[in-house]
VEXMAR-998796 format. One record per residue (C-alpha): residue number from 1; x, y, z. Coordinates in Angstrom, 3 decimals, padded with zeros to 6 digits, m for minus. Layout:
<pts>
(pt NUM (X Y Z))
...
</pts>
This chain:
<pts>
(pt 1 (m018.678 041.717 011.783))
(pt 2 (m016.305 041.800 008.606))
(pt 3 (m013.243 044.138 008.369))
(pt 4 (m015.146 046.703 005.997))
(pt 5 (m017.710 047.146 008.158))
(pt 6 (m015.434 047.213 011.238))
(pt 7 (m013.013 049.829 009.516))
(pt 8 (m016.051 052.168 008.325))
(pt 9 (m017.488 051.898 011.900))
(pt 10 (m014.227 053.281 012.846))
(pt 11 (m014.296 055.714 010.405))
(pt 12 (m017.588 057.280 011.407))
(pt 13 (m016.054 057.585 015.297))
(pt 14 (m012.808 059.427 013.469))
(pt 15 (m014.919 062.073 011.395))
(pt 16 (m017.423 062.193 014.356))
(pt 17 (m014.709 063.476 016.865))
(pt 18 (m014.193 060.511 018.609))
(pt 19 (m010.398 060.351 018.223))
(pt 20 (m009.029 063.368 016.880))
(pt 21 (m005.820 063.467 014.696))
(pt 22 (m002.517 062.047 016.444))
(pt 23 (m005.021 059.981 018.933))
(pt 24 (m003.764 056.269 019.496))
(pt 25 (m007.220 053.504 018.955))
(pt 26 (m007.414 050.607 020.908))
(pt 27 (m004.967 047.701 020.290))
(pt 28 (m005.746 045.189 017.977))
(pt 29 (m007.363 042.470 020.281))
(pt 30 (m009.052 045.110 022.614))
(pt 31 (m010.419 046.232 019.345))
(pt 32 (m011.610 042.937 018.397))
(pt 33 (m013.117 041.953 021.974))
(pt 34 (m014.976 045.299 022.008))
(pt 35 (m016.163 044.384 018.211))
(pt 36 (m016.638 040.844 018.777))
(pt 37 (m015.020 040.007 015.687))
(pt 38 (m011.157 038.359 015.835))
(pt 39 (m007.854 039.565 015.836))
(pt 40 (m007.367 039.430 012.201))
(pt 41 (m010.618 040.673 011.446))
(pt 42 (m009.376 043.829 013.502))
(pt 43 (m005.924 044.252 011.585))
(pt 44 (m007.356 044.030 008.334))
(pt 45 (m009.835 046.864 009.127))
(pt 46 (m006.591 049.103 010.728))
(pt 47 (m004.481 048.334 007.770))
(pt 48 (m007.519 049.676 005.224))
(pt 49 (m007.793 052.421 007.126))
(pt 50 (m003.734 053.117 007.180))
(pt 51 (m003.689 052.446 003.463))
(pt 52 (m006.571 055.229 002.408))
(pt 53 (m004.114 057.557 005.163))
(pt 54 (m006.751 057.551 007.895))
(pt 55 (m004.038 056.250 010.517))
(pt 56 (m000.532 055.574 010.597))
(pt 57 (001.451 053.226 012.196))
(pt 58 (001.186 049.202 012.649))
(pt 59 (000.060 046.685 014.910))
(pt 60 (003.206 046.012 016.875))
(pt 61 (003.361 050.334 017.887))
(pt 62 (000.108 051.754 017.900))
(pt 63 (m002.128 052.914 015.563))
(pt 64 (m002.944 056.369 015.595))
(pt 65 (m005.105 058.915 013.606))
(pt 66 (m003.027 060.670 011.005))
(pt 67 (m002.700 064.136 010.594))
(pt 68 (m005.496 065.122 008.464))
(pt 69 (m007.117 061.518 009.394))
(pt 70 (m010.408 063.309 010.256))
(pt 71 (m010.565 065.064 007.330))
(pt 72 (m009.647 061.893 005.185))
(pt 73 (m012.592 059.594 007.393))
(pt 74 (m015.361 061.754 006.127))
(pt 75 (m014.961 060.706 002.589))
(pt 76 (m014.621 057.005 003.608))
(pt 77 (m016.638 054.920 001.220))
(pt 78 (m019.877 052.954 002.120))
(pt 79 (m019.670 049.449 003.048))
(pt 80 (m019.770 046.834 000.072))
(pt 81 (m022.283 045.765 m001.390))
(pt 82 (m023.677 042.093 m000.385))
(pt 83 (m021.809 039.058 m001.974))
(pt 84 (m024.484 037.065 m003.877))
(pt 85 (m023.892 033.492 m003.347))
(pt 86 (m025.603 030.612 m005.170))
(pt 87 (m025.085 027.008 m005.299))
(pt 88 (m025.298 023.985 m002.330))
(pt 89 (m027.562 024.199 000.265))
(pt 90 (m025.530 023.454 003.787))
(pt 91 (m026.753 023.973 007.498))
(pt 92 (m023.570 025.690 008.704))
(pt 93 (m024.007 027.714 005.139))
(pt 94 (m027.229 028.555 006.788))
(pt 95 (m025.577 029.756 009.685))
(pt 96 (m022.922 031.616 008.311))
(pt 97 (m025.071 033.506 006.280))
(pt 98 (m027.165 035.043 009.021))
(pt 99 (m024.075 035.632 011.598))
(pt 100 (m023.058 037.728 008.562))
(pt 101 (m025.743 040.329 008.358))
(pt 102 (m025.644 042.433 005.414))
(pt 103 (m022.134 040.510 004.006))
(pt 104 (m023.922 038.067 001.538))
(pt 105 (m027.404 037.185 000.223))
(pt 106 (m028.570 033.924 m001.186))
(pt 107 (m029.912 034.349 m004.706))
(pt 108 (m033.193 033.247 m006.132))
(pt 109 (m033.110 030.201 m008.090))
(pt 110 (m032.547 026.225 m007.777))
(pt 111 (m029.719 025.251 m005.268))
(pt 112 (m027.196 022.867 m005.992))
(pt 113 (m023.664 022.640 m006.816))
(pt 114 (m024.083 022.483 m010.569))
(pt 115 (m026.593 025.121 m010.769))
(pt 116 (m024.545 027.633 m008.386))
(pt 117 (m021.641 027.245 m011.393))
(pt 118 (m024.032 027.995 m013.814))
(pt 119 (m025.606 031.144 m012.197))
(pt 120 (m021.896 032.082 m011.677))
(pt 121 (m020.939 031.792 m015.118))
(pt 122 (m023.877 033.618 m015.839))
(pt 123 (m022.847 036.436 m013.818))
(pt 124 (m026.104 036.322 m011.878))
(pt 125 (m023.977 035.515 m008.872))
(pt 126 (m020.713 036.716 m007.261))
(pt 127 (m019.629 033.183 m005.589))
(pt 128 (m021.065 029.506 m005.608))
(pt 129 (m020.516 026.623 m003.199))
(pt 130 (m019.941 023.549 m003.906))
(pt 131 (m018.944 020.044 m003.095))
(pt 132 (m018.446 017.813 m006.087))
(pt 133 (m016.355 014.720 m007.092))
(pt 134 (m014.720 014.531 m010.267))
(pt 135 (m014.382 011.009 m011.047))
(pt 136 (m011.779 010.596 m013.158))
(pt 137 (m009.079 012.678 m011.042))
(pt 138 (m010.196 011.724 m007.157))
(pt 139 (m010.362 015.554 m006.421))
(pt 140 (m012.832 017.794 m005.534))
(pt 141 (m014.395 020.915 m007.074))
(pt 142 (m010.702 021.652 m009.082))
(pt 143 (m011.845 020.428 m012.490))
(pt 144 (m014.937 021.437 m012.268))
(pt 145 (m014.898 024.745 m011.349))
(pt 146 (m011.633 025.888 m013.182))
(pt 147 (m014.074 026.256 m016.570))
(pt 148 (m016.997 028.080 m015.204))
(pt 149 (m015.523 031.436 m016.328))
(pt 150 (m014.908 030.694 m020.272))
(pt 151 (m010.910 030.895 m019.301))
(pt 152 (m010.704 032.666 m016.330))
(pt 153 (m008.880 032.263 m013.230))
(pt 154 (m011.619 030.879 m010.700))
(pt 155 (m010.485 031.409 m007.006))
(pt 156 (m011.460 028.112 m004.729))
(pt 157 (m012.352 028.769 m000.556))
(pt 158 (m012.301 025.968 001.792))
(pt 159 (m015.098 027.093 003.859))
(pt 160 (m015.579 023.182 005.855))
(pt 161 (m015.310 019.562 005.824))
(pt 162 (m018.395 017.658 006.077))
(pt 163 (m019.131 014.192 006.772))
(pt 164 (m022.273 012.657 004.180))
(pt 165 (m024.134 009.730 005.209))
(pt 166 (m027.254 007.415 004.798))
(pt 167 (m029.871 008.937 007.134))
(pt 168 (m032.419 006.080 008.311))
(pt 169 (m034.862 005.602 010.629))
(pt 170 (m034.513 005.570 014.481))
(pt 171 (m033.293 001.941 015.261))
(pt 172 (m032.660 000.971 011.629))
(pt 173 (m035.658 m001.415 011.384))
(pt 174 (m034.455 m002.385 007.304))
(pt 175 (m030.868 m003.542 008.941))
(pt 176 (m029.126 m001.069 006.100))
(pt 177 (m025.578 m001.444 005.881))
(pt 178 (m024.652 001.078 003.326))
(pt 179 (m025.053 001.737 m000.365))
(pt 180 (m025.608 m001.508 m001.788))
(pt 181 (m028.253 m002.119 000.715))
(pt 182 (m030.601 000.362 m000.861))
(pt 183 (m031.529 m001.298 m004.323))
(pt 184 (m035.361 m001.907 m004.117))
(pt 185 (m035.204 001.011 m001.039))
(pt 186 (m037.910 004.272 m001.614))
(pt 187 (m035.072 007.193 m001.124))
(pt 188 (m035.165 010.539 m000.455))
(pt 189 (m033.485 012.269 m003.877))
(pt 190 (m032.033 015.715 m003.777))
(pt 191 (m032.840 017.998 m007.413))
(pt 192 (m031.126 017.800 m010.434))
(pt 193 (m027.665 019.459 m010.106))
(pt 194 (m027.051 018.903 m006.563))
(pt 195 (m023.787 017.317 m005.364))
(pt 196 (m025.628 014.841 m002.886))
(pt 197 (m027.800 013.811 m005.863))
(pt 198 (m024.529 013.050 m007.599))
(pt 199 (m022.609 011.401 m005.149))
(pt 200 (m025.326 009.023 m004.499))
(pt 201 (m025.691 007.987 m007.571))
(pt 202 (m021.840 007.546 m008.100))
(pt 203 (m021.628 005.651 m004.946))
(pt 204 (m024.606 003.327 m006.354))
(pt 205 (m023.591 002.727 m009.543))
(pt 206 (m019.978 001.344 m007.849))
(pt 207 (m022.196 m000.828 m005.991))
(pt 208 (m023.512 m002.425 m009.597))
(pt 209 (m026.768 m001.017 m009.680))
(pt 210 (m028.582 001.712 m011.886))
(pt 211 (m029.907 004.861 m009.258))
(pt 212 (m033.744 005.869 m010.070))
(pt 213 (m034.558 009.416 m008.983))
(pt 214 (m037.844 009.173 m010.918))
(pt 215 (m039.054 006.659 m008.253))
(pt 216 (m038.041 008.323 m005.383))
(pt 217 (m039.156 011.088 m003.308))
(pt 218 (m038.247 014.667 m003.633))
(pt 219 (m036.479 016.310 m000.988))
(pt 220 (m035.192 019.957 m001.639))
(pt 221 (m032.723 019.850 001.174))
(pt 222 (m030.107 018.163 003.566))
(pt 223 (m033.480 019.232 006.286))
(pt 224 (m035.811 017.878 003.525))
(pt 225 (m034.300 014.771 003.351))
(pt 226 (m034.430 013.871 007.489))
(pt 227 (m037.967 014.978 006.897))
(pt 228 (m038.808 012.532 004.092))
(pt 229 (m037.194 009.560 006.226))
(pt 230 (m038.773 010.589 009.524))
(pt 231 (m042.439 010.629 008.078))
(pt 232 (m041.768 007.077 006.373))
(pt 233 (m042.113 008.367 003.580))
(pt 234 (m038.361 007.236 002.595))
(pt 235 (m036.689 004.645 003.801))
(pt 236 (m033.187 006.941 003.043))
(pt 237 (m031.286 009.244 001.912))
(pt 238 (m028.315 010.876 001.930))
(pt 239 (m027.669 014.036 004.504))
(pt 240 (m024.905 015.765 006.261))
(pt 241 (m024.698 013.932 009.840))
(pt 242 (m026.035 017.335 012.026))
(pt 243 (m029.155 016.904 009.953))
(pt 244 (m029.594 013.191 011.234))
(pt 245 (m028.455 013.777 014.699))
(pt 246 (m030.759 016.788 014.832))
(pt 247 (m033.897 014.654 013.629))
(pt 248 (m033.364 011.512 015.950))
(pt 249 (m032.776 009.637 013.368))
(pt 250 (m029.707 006.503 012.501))
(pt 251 (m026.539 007.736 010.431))
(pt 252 (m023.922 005.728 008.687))
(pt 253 (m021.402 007.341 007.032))
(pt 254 (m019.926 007.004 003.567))
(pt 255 (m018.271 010.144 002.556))
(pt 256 (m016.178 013.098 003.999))
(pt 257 (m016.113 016.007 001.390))
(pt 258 (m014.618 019.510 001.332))
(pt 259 (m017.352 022.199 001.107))
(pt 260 (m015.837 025.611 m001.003))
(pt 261 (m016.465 028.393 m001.856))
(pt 262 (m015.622 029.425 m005.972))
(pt 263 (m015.201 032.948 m007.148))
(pt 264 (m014.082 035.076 m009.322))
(pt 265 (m010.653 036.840 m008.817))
(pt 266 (m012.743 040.230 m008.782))
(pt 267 (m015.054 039.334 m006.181))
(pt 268 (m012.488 038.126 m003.518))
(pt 269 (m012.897 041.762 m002.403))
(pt 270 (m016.727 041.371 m002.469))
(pt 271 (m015.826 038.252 m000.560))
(pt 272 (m013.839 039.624 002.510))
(pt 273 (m016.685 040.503 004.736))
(pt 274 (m018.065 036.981 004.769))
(pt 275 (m014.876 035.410 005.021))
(pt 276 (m013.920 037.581 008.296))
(pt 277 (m017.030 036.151 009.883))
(pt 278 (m016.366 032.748 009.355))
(pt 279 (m012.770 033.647 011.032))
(pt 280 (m014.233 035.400 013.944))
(pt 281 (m014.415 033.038 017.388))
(pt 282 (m017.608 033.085 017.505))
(pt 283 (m018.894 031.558 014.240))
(pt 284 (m016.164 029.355 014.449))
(pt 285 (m017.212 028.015 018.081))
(pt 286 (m020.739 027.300 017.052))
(pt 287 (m020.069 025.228 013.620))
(pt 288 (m017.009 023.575 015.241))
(pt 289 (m020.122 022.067 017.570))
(pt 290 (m022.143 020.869 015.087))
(pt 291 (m021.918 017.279 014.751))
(pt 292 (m019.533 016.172 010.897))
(pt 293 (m017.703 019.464 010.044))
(pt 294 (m014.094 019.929 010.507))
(pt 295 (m013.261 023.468 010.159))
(pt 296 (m009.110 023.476 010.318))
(pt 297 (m008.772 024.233 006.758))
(pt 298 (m010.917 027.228 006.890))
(pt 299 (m010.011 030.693 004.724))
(pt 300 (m007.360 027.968 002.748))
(pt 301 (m007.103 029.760 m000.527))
(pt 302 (m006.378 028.360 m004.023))
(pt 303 (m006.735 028.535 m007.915))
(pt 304 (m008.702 025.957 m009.536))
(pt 305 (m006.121 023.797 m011.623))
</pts>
């Protein structure tokens, strides 16, 4: 549960009756155990609801319902609407996305870093994810995010890192070692636009040879691509390592990669909700367990430059 939702929950109680005016609420971490959201989650939602003059007081003495607070909960707007997200496909994405119920939708349309950009510039979404190189700096998503919005300001989330590797079959029967192994190899190839697609090519081009998509097979996901291998119907690809792990299937690593979140200024707001779940304990608990993400940087907040 995201602040906004929390704080119109509590809301609703206030006009209901549940706490007339001058009534202290529950301290900030009962709050959040009876919520199951976290602490912060819980303070944000107190602090909205002290800044429209539906409680006073802080965290540290108690918040309680204002005079007038009843009257002032009743005209408490709805919650948000749903933050449309575009852009790379990711299983803890995946997850995120349904612990957050009504926060954010996935739009229709082809996934992949590149195209998330574009349906962001395009205003036909409010955020896009994304994991890209750029190859002449050594950074991530910076340079090419910071021009999606003709000039404006775009706001960068770390959501995750994530560790990208070959997956191969169970036992490694072609005795792949990495990269330059896989000239002459049938490999599972992600779409057009997607930043595995493009990392795999970098990665084979610095290993002297020319990539060929064309003669590969097609494999619309991280899933798609432990599928394609598993069938023999690819001898690799490239996947996040839960994928593998989660297939049976051999793993060798060859890049670790920040996974974030780009957005307009405007829709940081729009944002919140989402955000607050991937804070809560719970969320955090279950991607911190899935095998190649590091989530220590997560909510890290900073302007594309």
């Amino acid at each position: 549960m995201g602040s906004a939702e929390l704080a119109a929950r509590i809301a609703d109680d206030i006009s209901g009756g549940r706490w007339p005016d001058g009534e202290p609420l529950p301290g900030v971490r009962r709050l959040a155990r009876e919520a199951g959201c976290s602490p912060g989650t819980a303070a944000r939602a107190y602090a909205a609801l002290r800044d429209r003059g539906v409680l006073v007081g802080s965290e540290r003495s108690r918040f309680r319902v204002s005079a007038g607070g009843r009257a002032a909960a009743t005209h408490w707007p709805g919650p948000l609407a749903a933050l449309r997200l575009a852009g790379s496909d990711d299983p803890a994405l995946d997850v995120l996305v349904r612990s957050s119920g009504n926060a954010a939708c996935v739009v229709d349309g082809p996934r992949g870093s590149v195209n998330g950009l574009i349906a962001l510039a395009r205003g036909e979404a409010d955020a896009a994810t994304l994991h890209l190189l750029d190859a002449a700096s050594g950074r991530w998503n910076d340079a090419v995010a910071r021009g999606a919005l003709a000039g404006e300001p775009v706001q960068l989330v770390h959501l995750w890192r994530r560790d990208q590797g070959l997956v191969l079959a169970p036992g490694n029967p072609l005795g792949i070692r990495g990269v330059s192994d896989l000239l002459h190899r049938r490999i599972a190839w992600r779409p057009a636009g997607t930043g595995s697609r493009l990392l795999l090519e970098s990665l084979m081009r610095s290993a002297g040879y020319e990539p060929r998509p064309d003669r590969g097979e097609p494999a619309e996901s991280h899933l798609g691509v432990a599928a394609a291998v598993a069938t023999g119907a690819a001898d690799a690809g490239l996947a996040v390592r839960a994928v593998a792990e989660s297939a049976g299937l051999e793993w060798i690593p060859v890049a670790t990669e920040p996974f974030e979140l780009a957005l307009a200024p405007a829709s940081r707001k729009a944002a919140e909700p989402l955000l607050d779940v991937l804070a809560s304990a719970s969320v955090q608990e279950r991607l911190s367990a899935m095998p190649g993400y590091d989530l220590s940087m997560s909510g890290e907040e900073r302007t594309a430059g």
